[in-house]
Every structure is written in structure tokens, then in C-alpha cells.
SELUM-115069 format. One line per field, with one value per atom (N, C-alpha, C, CB): residue number from 0; residue in one letter; chain; x, y, z. Coordinates in steps of 0.05 Angstrom, whole numbers, plus 5000, padded with zeros to 4 digits. Each point is the difference from the previous one (the first is absolute). Glycine has a CB too. Example, Ala and Ser with C-alpha at 12.3 -4.5 7.8 and 13.67 -1.06 7.14 Angstrom:
2
pos <- 0/0/0/0/1/1/1/1 $
code <- A/A/A/A/S/S/S/S $
unit <- A/A/A/A/A/A/A/A $
px <- 5264/4982/5018/4962/5031/5016/4985/5024 $
py <- 4886/5024/5024/4977/5044/5024/5022/4987 $
pz <- 5156/5000/5000/5025/4961/5001/5014/4957 $
END
This chain:
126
pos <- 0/0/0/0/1/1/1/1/2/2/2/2/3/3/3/3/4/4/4/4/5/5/5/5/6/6/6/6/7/7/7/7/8/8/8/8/9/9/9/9/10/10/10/10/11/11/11/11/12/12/12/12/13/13/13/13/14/14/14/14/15/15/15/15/16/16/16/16/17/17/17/17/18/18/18/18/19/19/19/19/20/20/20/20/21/21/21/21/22/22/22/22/23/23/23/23/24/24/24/24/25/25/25/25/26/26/26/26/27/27/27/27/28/28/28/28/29/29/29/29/30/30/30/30/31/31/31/31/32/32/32/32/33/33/33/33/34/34/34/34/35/35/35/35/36/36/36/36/37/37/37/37/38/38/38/38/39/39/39/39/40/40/40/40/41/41/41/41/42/42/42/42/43/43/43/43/44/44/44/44/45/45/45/45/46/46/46/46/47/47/47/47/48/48/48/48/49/49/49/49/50/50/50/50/51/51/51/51/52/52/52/52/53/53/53/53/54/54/54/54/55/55/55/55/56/56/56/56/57/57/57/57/58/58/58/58/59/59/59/59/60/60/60/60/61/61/61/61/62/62/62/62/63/63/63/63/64/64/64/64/65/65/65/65/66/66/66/66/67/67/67/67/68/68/68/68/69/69/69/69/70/70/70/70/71/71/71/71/72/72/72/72/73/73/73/73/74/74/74/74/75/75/75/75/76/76/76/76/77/77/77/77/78/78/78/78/79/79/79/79/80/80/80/80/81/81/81/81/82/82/82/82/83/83/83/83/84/84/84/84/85/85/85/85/86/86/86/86/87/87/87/87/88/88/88/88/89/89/89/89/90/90/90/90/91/91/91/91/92/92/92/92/93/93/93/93/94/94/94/94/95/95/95/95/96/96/96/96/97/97/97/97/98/98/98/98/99/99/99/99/100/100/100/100/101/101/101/101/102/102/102/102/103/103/103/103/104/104/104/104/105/105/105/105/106/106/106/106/107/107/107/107/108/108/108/108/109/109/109/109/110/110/110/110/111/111/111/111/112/112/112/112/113/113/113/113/114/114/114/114/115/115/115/115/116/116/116/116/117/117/117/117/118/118/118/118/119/119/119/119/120/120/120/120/121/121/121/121/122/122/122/122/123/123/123/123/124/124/124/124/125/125/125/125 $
code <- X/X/X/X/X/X/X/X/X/X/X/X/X/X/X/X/X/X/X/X/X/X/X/X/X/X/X/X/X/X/X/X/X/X/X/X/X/X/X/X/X/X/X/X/X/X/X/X/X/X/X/X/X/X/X/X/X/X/X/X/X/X/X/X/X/X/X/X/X/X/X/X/X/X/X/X/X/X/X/X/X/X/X/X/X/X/X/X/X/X/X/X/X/X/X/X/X/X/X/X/X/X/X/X/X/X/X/X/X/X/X/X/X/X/X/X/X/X/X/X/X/X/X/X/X/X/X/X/X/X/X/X/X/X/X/X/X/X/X/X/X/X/X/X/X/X/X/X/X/X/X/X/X/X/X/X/X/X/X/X/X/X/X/X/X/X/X/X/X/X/X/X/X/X/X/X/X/X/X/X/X/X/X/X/X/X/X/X/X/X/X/X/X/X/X/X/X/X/X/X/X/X/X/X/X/X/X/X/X/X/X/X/X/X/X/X/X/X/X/X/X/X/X/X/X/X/X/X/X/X/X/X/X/X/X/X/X/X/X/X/X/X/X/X/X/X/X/X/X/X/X/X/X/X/X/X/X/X/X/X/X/X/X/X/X/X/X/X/X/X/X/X/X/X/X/X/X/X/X/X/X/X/X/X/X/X/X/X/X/X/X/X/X/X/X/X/X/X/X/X/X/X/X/X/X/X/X/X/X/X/X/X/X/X/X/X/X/X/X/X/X/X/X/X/X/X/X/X/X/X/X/X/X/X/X/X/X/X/X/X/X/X/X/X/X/X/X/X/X/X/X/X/X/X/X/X/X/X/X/X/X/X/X/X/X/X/X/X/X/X/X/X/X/X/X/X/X/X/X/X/X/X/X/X/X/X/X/X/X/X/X/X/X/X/X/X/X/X/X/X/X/X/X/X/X/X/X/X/X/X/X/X/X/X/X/X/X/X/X/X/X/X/X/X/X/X/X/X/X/X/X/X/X/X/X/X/X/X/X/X/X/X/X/X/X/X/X/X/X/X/X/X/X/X/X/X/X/X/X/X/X/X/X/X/X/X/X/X/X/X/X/X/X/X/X/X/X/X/X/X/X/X/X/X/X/X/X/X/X/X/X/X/X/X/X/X/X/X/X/X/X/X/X/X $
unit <- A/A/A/A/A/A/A/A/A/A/A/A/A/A/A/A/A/A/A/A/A/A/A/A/A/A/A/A/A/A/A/A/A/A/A/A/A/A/A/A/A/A/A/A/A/A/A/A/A/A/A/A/A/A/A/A/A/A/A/A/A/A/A/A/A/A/A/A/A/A/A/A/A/A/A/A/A/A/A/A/A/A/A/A/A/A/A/A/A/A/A/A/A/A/A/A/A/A/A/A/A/A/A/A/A/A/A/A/A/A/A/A/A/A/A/A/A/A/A/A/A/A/A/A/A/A/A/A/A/A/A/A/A/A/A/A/A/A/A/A/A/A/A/A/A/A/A/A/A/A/A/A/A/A/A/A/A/A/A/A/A/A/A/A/A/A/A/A/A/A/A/A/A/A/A/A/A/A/A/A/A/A/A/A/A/A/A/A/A/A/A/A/A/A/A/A/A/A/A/A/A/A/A/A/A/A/A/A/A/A/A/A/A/A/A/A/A/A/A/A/A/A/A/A/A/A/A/A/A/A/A/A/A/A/A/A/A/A/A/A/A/A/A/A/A/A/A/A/A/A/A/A/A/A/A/A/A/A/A/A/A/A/A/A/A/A/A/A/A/A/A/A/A/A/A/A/A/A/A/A/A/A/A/A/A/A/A/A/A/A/A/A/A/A/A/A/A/A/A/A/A/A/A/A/A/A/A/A/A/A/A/A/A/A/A/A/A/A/A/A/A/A/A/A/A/A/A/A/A/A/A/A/A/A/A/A/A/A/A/A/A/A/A/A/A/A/A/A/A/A/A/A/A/A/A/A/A/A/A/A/A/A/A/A/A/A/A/A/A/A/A/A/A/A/A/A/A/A/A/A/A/A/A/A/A/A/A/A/A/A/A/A/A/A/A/A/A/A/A/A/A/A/A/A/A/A/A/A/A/A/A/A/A/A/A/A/A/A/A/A/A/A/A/A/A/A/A/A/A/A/A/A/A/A/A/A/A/A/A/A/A/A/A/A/A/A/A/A/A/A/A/A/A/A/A/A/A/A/A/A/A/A/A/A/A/A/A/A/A/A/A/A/A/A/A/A/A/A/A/A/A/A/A/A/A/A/A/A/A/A/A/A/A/A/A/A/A/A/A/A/A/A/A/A $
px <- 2947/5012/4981/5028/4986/4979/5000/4999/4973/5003/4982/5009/5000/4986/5000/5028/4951/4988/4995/4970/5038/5004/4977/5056/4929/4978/4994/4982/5008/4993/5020/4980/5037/5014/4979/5047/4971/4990/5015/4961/5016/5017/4986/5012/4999/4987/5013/4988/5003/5001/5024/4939/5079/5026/4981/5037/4966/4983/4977/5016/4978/4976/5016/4969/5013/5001/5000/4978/5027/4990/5008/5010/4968/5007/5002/4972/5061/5006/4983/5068/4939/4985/5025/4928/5070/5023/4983/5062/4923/4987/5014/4959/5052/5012/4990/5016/4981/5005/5005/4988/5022/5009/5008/5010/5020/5003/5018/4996/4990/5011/4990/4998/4992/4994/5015/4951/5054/5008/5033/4959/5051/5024/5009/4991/4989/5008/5005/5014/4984/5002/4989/4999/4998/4977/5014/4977/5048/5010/4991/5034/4958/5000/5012/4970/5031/5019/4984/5040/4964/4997/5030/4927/5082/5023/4992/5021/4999/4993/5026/4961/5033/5022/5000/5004/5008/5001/5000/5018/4972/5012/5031/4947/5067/5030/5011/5001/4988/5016/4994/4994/5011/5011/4971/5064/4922/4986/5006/4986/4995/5007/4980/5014/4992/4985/4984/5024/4939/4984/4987/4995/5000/4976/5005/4960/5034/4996/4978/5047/4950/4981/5000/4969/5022/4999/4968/5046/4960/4969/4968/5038/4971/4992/4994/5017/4995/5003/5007/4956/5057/5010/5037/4955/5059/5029/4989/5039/4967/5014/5014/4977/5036/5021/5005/5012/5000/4996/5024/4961/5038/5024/5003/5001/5021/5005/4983/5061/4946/4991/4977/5027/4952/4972/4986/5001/5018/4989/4972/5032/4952/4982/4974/5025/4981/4977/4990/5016/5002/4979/5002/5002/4968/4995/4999/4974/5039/4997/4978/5046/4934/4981/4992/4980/5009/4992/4972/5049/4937/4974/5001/4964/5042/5011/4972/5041/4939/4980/5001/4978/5025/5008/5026/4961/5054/5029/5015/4991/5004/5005/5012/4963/5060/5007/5001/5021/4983/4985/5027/4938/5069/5019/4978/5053/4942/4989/5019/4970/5029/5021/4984/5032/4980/4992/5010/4996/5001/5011/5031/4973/5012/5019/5007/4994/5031/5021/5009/5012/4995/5010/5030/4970/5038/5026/4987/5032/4951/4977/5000/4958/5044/4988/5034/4960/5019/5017/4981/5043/4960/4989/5004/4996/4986/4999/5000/4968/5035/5004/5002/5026/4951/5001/5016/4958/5048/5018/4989/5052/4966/4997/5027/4958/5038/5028/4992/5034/4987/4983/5000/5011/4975/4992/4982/5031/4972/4975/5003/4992/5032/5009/5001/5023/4999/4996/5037/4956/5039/5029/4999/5000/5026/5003/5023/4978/5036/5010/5000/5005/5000/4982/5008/4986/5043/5013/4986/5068/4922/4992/4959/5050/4944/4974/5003/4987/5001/4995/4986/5000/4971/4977/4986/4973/5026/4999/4981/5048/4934/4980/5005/4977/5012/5001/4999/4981/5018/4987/4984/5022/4977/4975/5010/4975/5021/5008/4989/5018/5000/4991/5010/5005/4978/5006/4989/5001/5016/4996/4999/5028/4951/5012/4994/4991/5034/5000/4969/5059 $
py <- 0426/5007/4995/5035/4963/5003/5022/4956/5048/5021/4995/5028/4983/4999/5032/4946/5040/5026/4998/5004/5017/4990/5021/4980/5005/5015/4992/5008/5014/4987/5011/4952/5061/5023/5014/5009/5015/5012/5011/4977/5030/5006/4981/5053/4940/4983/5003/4971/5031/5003/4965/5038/4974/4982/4971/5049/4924/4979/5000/5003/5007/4997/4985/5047/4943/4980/5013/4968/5024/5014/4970/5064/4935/4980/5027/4942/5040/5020/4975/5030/4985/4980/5013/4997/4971/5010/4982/5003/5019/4984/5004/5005/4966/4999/5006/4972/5037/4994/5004/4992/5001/4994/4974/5042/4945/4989/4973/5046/4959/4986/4965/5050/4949/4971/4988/5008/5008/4993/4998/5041/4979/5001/4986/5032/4949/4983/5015/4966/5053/5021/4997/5023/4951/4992/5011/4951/5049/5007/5026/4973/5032/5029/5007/4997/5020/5010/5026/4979/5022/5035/5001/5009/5022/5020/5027/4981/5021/5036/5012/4994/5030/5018/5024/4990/5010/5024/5017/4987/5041/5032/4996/5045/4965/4999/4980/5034/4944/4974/4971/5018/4965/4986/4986/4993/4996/4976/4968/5028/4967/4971/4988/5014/4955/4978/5000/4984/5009/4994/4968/5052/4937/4981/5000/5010/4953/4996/4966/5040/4957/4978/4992/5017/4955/4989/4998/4974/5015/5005/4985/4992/4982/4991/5006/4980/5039/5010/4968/5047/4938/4987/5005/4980/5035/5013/5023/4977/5033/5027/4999/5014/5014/5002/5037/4952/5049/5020/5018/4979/5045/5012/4996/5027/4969/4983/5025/4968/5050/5023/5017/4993/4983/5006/4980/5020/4967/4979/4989/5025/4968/4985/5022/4945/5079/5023/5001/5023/4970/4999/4983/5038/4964/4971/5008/4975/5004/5009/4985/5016/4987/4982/5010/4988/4992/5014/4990/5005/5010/4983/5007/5006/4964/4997/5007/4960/5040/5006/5023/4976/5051/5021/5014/4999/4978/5003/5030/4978/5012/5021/4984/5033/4975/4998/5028/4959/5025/5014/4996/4983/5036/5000/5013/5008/4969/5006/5011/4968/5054/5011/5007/5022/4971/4993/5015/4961/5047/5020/5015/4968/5047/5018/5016/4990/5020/5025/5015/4980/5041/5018/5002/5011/4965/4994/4983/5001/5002/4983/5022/4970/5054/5021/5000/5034/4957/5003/4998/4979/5028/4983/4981/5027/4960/4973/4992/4998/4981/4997/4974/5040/4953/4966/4999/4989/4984/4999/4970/5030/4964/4979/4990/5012/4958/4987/4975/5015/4981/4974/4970/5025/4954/4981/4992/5003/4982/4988/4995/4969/5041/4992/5030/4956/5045/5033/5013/4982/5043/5018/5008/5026/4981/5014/5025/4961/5032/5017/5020/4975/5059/5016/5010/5015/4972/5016/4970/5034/4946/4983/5005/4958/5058/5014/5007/5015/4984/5017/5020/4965/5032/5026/5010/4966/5052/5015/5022/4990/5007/5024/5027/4966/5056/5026/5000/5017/4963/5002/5012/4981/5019/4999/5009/4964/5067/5006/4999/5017/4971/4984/5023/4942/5070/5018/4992/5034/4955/4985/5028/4947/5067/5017/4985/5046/4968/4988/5006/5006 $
pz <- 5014/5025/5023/4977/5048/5022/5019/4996/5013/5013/5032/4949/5054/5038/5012/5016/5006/5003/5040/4935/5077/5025/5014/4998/5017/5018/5024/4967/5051/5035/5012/4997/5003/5024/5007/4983/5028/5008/5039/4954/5060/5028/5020/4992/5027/5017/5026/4964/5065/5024/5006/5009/5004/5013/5009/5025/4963/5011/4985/5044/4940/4979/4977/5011/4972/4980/4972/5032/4943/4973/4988/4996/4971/4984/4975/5023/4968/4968/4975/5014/4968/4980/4970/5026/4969/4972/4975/5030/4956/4971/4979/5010/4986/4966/4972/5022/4961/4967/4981/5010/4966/4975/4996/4996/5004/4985/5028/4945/5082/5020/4995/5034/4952/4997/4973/5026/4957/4960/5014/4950/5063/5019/5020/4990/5017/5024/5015/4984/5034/5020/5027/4963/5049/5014/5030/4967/5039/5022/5011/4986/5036/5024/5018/4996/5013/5012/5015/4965/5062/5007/5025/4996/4987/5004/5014/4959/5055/5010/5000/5035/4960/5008/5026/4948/5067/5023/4991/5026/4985/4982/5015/4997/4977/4999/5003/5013/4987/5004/4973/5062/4923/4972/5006/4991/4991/5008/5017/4962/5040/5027/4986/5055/4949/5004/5014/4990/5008/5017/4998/5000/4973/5004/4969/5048/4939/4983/4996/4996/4994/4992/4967/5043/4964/4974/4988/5015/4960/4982/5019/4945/5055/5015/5037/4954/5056/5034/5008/5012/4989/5009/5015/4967/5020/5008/5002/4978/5038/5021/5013/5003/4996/5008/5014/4959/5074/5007/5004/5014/5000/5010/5020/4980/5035/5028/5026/4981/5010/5013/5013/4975/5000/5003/5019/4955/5051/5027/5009/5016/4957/4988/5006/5007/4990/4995/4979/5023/4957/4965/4984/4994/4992/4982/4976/5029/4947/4981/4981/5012/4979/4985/4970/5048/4938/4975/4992/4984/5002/4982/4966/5047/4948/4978/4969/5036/4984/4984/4988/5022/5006/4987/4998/5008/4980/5000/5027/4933/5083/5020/5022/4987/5026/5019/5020/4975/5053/5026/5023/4988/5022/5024/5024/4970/5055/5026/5014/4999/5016/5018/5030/4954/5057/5030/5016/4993/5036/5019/4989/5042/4938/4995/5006/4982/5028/5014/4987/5026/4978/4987/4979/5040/4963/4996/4971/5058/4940/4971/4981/5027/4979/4989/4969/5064/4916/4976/4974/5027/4951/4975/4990/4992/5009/5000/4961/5059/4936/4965/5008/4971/5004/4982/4981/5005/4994/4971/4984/5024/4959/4988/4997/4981/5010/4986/4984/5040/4944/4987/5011/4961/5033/5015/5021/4983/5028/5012/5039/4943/5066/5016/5023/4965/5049/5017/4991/5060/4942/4998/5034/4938/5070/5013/4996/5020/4957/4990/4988/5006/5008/4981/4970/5045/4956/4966/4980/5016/4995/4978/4991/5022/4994/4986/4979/5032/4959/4966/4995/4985/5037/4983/5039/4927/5071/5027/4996/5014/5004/5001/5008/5009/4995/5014/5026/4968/5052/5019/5028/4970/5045/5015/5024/4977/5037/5022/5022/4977/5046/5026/5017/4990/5031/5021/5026/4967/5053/5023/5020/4986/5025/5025/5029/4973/5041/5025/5021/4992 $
END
């Protein structure tokens, strides 16, 4: 199986920055699992699409919403991918979650994930 593991929330002042970090492993490579993905959910509100990338960081792909505030990158060395988030507002403030899917390419779809972390709570105050 694979597993991921989401770190780097935390709280941060309205217009301040944070990098999350999502480290993979078990069986994300025997699985072809190479796809990423980072998701959030609002309190009380379903998860959303944020940012996905391919094995290579060559495809990404964003939420129209985030209006080129965050980057998604990975280092494949230490099988970890990295979401940069940039002048963040309060309207940011959610837990954030990596996922996976299989292949080599990007999802933006969140019911075609497969393996999804605990993730990582983001608190934007004004």
C-alpha cells in the first residue's frame, strides 16, 4: 500500500507564505502511483481541488481560484512532494491533504485518487 504523510501547516499571519510537504511510502513505485495531488477541505464544507503534478514536474495543473499563488513541486529523491502557498488569506484556512493516483501524468479529479493522507491544518488569521 501507500502511504503519505502531510506536514508544514500550521498558523500564519493574512499575506504570509507556508510550504506543506507530502512524503510518500510503501508500495508507490511497485504500484505505479507516481501522480500528486494536493486537496483541502473547509470546516463544514466537501473537499476541493488545489494542485497536481506529474512524476517528472513537468504537468501541473491548478485551481482557477488560486490565481497563480501556489506551486506545486516534488523531489523525487526523497520521494516527497511540496505545495508553495503564497499571500495567503483567510479564506485558505482549511486542511490541506495529498493524495495519490496511478500513473505518470496529473489528476484533477478527486473521486479518482486512491490513497490520501491525514492531512495538514492551514489557519490563515486576518
Amino acid at each position: 500500500q501507500v502511504q503519505l504523510v502531510e506536514s508544514g501547516g500550521g498558523m500564519v499571519q493574512a499575506g504570509g507564505s507556508l510550504r506543506l510537504s507530502c512524503a510518500a511510502s510503501g508500495s508507490t513505485i511497485s504500484s505505479y502511483r507516481y501522480v500528486r495531488g494536493w486537496l483541502l477541505q473547509a470546516p463544514g464544507k466537501g473537499r476541493e481541488f488545489v494542485a497536481t503534478g506529474s512524476y517528472e514536474g513537468g504537468m501541473t495543473e491548478y485551481a482557477d481560484s488560486l490565481k497563480g499563488r501556489f506551486a506545486i513541486s516534488r523531489d523525487n529523491a526523497k520521494n516527497t512532494v511540496y505545495l508553495r502557498m503564497n499571500c495567503l488569506n483567510p479564506e485558505d484556512t482549511a486542511v490541506y491533504y495529498c493524495a495519490a493516483d496511478f500513473g505518470f501524468g496529473i489528476q484533477r479529479k478527486l473521486e479518482e485518487y486512491d490513497y490520501w493522507g491525514q492531512g495538514t491544518q492551514v489557519t490563515v488569521a486576518s
